[in-house]
C-alpha positions in Angstrom: -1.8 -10.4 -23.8 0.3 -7.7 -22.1 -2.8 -5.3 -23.0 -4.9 -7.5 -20.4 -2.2 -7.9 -17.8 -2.0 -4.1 -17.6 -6.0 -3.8 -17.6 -6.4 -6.6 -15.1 -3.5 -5.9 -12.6 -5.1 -4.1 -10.1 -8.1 -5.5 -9.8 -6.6 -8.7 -9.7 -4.5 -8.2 -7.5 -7.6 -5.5 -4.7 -9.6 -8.6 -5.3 -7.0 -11.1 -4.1 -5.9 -8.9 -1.2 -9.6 -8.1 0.0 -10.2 -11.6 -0.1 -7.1 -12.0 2.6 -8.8 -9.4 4.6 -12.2 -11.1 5.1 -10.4 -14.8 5.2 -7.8 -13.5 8.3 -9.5 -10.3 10.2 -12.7 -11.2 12.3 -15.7 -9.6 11.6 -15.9 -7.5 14.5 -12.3 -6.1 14.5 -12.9 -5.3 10.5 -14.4 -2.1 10.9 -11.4 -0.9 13.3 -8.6 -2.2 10.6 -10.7 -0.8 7.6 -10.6 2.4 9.0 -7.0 2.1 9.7 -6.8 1.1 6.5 -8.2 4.2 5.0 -6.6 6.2 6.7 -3.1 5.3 6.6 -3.8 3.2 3.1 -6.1 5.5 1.0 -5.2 8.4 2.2 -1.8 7.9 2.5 -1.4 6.7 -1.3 -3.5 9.6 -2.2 -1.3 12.1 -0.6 2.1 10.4 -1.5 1.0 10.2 -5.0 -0.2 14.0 -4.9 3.0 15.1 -4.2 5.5 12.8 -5.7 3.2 12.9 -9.0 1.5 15.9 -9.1 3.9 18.1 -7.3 7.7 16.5 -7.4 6.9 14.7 -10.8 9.0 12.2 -9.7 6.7 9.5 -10.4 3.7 8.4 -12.4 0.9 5.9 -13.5 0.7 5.6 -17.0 -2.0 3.1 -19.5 -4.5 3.6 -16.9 -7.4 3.4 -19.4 -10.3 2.8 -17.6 -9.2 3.7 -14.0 -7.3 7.4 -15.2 -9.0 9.3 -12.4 -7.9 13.3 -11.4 -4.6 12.0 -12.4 -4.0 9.0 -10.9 -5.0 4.9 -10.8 -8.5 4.8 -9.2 -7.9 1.8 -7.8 -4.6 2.3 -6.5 -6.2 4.1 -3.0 -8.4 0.9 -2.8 -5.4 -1.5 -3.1 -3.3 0.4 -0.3 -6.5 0.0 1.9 -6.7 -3.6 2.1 -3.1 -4.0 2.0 -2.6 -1.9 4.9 -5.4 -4.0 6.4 -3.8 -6.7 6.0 0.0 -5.5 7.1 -1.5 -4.0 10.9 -3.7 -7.4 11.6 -0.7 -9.4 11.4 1.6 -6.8 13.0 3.8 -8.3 15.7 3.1 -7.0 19.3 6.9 -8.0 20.3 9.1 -4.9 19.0 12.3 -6.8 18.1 9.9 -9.3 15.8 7.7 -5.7 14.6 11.2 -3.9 13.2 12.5 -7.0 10.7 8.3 -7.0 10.2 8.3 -3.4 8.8 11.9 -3.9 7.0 10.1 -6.8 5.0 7.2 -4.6 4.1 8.9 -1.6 2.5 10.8 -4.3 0.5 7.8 -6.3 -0.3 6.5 -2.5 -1.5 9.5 -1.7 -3.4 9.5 -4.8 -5.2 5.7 -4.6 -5.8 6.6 -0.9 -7.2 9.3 -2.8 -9.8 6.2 -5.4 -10.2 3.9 -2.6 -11.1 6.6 -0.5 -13.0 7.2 -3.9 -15.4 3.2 -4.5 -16.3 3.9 -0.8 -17.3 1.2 1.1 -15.1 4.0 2.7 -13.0 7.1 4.6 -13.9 10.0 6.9 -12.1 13.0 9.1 -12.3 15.7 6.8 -12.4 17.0 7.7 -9.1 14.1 6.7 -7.1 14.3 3.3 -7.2 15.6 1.5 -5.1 17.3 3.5 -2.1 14.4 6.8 -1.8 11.7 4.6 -2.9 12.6 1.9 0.0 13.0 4.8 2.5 9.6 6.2 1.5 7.6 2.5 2.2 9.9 2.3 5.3 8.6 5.6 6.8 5.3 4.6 5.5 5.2 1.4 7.1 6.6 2.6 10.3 4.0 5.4 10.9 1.4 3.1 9.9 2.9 0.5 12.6 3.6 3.2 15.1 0.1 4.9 14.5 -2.1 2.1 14.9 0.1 1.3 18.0 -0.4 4.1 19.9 -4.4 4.4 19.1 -6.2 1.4 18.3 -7.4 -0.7 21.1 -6.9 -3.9 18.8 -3.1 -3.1 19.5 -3.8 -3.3 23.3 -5.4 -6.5 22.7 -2.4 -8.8 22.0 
């Protein structure tokens, strides 16, 4: 049993995210947040991971079986993509409701990284979790927030 929940995490869990995506974003602001979404999501996860994996060694995936790619969960880029999707289309316009917003999300992250860490795809250094780990998803979220705010004309929108 815990063999499946480790081989079926992930995708579980981009299928039930990319189905949020097409239930909440409208089809002709999807290409804007997809973007975004690559961008900030796949990139970003695929940079982080470069250098807190590959470079700091401070963290890594682990049972990856079919999804081992250059080092790293295949899906894991794909996962941060419609989750970051997901975070900027309901992102508050208002900035005292858009700070608490990004505060939840980078403990919504950490505690998916403790989810992922327990299915036993994910594991750290034992100082990195909680306190460095949160600050990571808070910068992360913040960029992402401040980023899309600055640039996008969805933001501009509300």
């Amino acid at each position: 049993m815990d063999k499946i929940i480790t081989l079926l995490f992930y995708p579980v869990f981009l299928v039930m995210t990319f189905c949020l995506t097409l239930i909440f974003i409208p089809k002709n602001k999807y290409k804007e947040y997809f973007i975004y979404g690559i961008l900030i999501g796949g990139l970003g996860d695929i940079i982080a991971v470069g250098l807190l994996q590959n470079i700091l060694g401070i963290m890594w995936f682990k049972n990856l079986s079919i999804f081992y790619v250059l080092k790293m969960m295949a899906l894991s880029p794909l996962c941060w993509t419609v989750t970051v999707m997901v975070f900027l289309y309901f992102l508050p316009a208002k900035k005292s409701f858009r700070y608490p917003y990004i505060l939840t999300w980078a403990s919504i992250s950490l505690g998916y990284g403790y989810i992922v860490h327990n299915v036993g795809l994910f594991d750290f250094v034992n100082w990195f979790y909680p306190l460095p780990g949160y600050f990571i998803f808070l910068c992360w979220w913040g960029f992402a927030s401040w980023l899309f705010r600055n640039t996008s004309p969805l933001a501009k929108e509300e």
